[in-house]
C-alpha positions in Angstrom: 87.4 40.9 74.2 86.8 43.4 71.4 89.4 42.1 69.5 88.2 38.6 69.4 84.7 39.8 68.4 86.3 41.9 65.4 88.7 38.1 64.5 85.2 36.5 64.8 83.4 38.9 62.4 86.5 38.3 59.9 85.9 34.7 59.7 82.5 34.4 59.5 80.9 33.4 56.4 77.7 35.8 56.8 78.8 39.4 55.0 78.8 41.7 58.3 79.3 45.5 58.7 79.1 48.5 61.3 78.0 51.6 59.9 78.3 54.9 62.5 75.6 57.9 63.1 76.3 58.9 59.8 75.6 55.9 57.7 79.5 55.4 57.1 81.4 51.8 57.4 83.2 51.3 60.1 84.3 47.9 60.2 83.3 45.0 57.2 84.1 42.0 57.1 86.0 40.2 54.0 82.6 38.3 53.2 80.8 41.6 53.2 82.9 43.1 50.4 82.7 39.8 48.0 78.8 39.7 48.8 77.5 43.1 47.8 80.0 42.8 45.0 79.3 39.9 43.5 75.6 39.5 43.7 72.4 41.6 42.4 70.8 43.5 45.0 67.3 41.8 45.1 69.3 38.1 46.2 70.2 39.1 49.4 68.8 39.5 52.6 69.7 42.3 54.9 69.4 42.3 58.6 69.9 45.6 60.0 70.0 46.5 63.5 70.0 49.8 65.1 72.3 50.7 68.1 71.3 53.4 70.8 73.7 56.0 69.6 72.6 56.0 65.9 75.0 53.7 64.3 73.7 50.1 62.8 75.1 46.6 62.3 74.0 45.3 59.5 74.3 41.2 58.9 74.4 40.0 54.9 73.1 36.9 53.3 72.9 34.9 49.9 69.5 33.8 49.7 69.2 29.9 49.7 68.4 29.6 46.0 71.5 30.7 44.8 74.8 29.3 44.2 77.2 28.9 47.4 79.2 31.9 47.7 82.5 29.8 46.3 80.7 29.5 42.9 80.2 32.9 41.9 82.1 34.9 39.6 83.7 37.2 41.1 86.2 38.3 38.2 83.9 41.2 37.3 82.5 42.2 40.3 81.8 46.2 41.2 85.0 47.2 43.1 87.3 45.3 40.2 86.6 46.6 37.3 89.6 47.6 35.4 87.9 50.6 32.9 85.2 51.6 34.8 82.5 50.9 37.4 78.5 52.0 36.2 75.7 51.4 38.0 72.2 51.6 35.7 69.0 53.0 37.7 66.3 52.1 36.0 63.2 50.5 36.8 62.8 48.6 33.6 64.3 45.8 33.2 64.5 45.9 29.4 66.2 49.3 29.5 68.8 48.1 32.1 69.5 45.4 29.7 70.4 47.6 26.5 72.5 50.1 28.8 74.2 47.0 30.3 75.0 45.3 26.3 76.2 48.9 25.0 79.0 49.4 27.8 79.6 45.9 28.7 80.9 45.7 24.8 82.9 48.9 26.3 84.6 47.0 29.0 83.0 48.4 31.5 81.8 46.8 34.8 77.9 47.0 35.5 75.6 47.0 38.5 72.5 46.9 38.3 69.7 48.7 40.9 65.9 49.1 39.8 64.8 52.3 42.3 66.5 55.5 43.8 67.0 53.4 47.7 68.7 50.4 46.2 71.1 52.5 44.6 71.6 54.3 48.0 72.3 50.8 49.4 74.8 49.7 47.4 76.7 53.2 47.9 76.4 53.5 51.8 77.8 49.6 51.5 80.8 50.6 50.0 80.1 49.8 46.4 82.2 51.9 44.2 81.0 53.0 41.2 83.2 55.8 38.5 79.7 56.6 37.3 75.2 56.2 37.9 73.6 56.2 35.1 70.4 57.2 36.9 66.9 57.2 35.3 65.0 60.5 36.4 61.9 59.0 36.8 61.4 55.6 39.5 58.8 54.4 41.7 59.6 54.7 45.4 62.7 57.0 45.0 62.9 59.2 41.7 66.3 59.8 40.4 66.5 63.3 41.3 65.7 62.6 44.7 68.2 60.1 44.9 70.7 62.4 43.4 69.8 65.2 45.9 70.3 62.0 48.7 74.0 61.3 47.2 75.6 64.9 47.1 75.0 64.8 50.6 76.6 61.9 51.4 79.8 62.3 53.2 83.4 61.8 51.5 84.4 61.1 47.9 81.0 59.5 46.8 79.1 62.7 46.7 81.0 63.5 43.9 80.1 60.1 41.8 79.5 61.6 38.1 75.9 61.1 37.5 73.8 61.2 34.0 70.1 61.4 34.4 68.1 60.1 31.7 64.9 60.8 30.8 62.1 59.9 28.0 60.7 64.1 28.6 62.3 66.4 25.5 61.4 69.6 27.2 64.4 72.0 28.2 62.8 72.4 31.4 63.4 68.7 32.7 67.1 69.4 31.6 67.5 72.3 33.7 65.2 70.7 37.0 67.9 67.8 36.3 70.8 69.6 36.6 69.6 71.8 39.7 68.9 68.2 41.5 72.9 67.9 40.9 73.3 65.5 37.8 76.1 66.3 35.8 74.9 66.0 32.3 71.1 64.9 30.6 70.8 62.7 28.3 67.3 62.0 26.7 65.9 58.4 25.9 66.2 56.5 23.6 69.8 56.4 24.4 72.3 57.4 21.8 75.4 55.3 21.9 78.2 57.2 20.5 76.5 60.2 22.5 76.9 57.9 25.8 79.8 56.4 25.6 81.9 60.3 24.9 79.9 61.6 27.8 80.6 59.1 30.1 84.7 59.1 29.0 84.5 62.7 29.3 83.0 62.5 33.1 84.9 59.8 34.5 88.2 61.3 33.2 87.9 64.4 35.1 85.6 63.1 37.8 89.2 63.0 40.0 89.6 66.8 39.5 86.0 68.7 40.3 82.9 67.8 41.7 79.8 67.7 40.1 79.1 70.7 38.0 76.1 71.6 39.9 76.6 70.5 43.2 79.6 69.8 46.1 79.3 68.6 49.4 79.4 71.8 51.1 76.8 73.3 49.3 73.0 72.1 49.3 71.2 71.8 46.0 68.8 74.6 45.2 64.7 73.9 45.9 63.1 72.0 43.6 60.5 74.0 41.9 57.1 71.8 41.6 55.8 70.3 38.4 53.1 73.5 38.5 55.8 75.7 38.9 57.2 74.7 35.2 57.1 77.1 32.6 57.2 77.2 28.4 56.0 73.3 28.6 54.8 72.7 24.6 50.9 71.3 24.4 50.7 67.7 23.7 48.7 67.0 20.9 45.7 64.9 22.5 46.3 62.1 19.6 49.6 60.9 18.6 50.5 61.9 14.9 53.9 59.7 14.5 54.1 56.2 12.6 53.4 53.2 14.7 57.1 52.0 14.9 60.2 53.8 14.2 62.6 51.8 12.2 65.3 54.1 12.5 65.4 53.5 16.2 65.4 49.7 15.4 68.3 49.6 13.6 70.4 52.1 15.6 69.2 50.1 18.6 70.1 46.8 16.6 73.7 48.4 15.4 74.3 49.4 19.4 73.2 46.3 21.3 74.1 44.0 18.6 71.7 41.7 17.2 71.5 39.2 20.5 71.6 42.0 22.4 68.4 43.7 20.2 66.5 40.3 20.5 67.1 39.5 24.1 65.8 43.1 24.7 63.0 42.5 22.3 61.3 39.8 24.1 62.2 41.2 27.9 60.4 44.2 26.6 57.1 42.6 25.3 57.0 40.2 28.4 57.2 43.3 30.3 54.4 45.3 28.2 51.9 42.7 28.7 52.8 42.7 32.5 52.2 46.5 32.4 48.9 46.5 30.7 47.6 43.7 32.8 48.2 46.1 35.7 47.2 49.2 33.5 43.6 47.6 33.5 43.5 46.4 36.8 44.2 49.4 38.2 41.7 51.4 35.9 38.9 48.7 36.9 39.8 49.8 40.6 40.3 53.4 40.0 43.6 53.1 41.3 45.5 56.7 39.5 48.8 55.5 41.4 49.6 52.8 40.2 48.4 53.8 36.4 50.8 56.5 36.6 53.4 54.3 37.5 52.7 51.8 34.6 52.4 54.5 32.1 55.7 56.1 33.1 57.4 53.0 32.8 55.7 52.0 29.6 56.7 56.0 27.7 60.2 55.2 28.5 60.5 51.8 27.3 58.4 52.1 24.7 60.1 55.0 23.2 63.6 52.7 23.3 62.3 50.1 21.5 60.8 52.9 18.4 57.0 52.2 19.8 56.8 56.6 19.2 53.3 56.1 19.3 52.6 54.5 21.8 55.3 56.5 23.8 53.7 60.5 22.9 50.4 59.1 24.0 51.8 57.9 27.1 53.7 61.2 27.4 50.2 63.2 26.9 48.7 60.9 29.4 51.1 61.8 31.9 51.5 65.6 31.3 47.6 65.5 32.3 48.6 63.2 35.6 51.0 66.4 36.4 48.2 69.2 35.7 47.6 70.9 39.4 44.2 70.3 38.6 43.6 66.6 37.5 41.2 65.9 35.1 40.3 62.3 36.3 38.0 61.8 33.3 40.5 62.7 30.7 43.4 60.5 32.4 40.8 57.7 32.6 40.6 58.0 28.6 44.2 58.5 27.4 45.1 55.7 29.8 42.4 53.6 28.2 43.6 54.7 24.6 47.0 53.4 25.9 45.3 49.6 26.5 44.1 49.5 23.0 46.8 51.1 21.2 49.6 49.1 23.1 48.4 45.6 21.5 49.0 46.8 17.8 52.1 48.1 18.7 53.8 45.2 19.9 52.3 43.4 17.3 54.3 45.7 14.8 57.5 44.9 16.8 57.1 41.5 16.6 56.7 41.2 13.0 60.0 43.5 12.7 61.7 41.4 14.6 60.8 38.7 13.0 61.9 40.1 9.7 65.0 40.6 11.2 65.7 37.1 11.6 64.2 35.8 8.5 66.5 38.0 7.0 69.7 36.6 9.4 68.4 33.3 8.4 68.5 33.8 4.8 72.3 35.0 4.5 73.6 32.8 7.1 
């Protein structure tokens, strides 16, 4: 009988797996492998069931909207890429986009995950990844959490190479990073040429050690709390740099290509005004959650797309989020000062890039 419910499970078209006590895969279907593989995270459905002795099946589905399963490309899925496998972490959508233009032009294969428990997901479902590019701070599950969460993990992917990345310039966060278990830092905005020769360097010897700070047998050191941090510089309470940062343009322009630039462009404005929109909301209802959140998100993508700014006053605003003592009156102001200045700084993108393609215009 168990035979011809495992021949069953092989057949169906629904992706199917058993996962034990431990979270590991016991049994998966053929459909399971091509579905996880070949489709972003956020289009399937999950069912998940758990079983009295701590194992789980789990049941996998397109959602309806999408193309049948016989449609989709499956040349570049996860588990076939030829140079390398990355996942991104990153909860912005416009900075998963220029990570995914810069090593796509690289050959490599991406996947794509926007929080810490997706990224978990796609590992415990047998997703392979040579490397996580994984952004340090997300909502729901940071990326040092997440990274603490994978060197436990049982078998080889506890020892997935992982580069945190991270709009903070202070040595400290390097050093917190590292004791999480990452294997190098890398501040944003990203630098290609420094990506691309520390990712070769980690996925050529990922085979031969384990992460430098971390193996399976070991667990990572305590955390020490954000009022535990010492030598953090004082923000200046008003941002001195220009507006936009044109040298960050072009290098972005030169790494993502000029498509790539523009695509990210406009994902990146669409996804400002979003922010703001909530920025306000949430000051109108006093919610300090959610404007963290916002403000995070918007130093980090800012800051990519040469808003500097617009990104150090988001920075001081959240340095004062992370005081022991919160100074709800002075978070309610920067936070406001973000509102205002954020219009004028997307305005000053704009007309850069449509200089850009005046100029593209005029030569072509």
């Amino acid at each position: 009988m168990e035979h011809r419910i495992i021949d069953a499970l092989a057949q169906t078209q629904a992706g199917i797996a058993l996962f034990d006590a431990d979270e590991r895969i016991v049994f998966a279907n053929p459909a399971w492998e091509q579905l996880i593989t070949g489709v972003a995270e956020e289009d399937l459905i999950f069912n998940e069931t758990e079983l009295a002795d701590g194992g789980m099946i789990s049941v996998c589905f397109v959602k309806p909207q999408l193309l049948p399963l016989d449609k989709i490309n499956l040349e570049n899925s996860a588990n076939d890429s030829k140079i390398g496998t990355v996942i991104i972490a990153d909860d912005s959508e416009s900075n998963r986009m220029v990570a995914r233009r810069i090593l796509q032009a690289e050959g490599y294969s991406i996947v794509e995950a926007s929080n810490g428990q997706t990224v978990l997901n796609m590992l415990r479902r047998g997703v392979n990844a040579d490397l996580i590019l994984m952004d340090v701070e997300m909502p729901d599950m940071d990326g040092l959490h997440t990274t603490r969460r994978i060197r436990h993990m049982a078998g080889p992917v506890s020892q997935t190479p992982i580069i945190a990345l991270s709009a903070h310039q202070s040595r400290d966060w390097n050093v917190i990073a590292r004791q999480s278990g990452v294997d190098e830092f890398i501040n944003k905005p990203i630098q290609r040429e420094k990506l691309i020769e520390t990712m070769h360097d980690l996925i050529s010897r990922a085979p031969e050690t384990v992460s430098n700070a971390q193996s399976k047998n070991s667990p990572p050191p305590h955390l020490r709390s954000k009022s535990a941090r010492i030598g953090r510089p004082p923000r200046p309470e008003s941002p001195t740099s220009p507006v936009l940062d044109i040298r960050v343009l072009e290098q972005l322009y030169n790494d993502a290509g000029d498509e790539g630039a523009k695509c990210g462009i406009d994902i990146f404005i669409n996804e400002t005004e979003s922010r703001l929109v909530k920025i306000d909301k949430a000051l109108s209802e006093d919610d300090l959650k959610t404007v963290r959140n916002e403000v995070h998100a918007l130093k980090s993508t800012s800051g990519t797309f040469g808003l500097r700014q617009l990104s150090e006053l988001c920075e001081t605003t959240q340095s004062v989020f992370e005081d022991s003592n919160l100074d709800e009156e002075r978070v309610l102001s920067l936070s406001r000062q973000v509102v205002q200045l954020a219009p004028t700084a997307l305005t000053a993108l704009n007309l850069y890039r449509r200089s850009r393609n005046i100029a593209g215009d005029s030569t072509a």
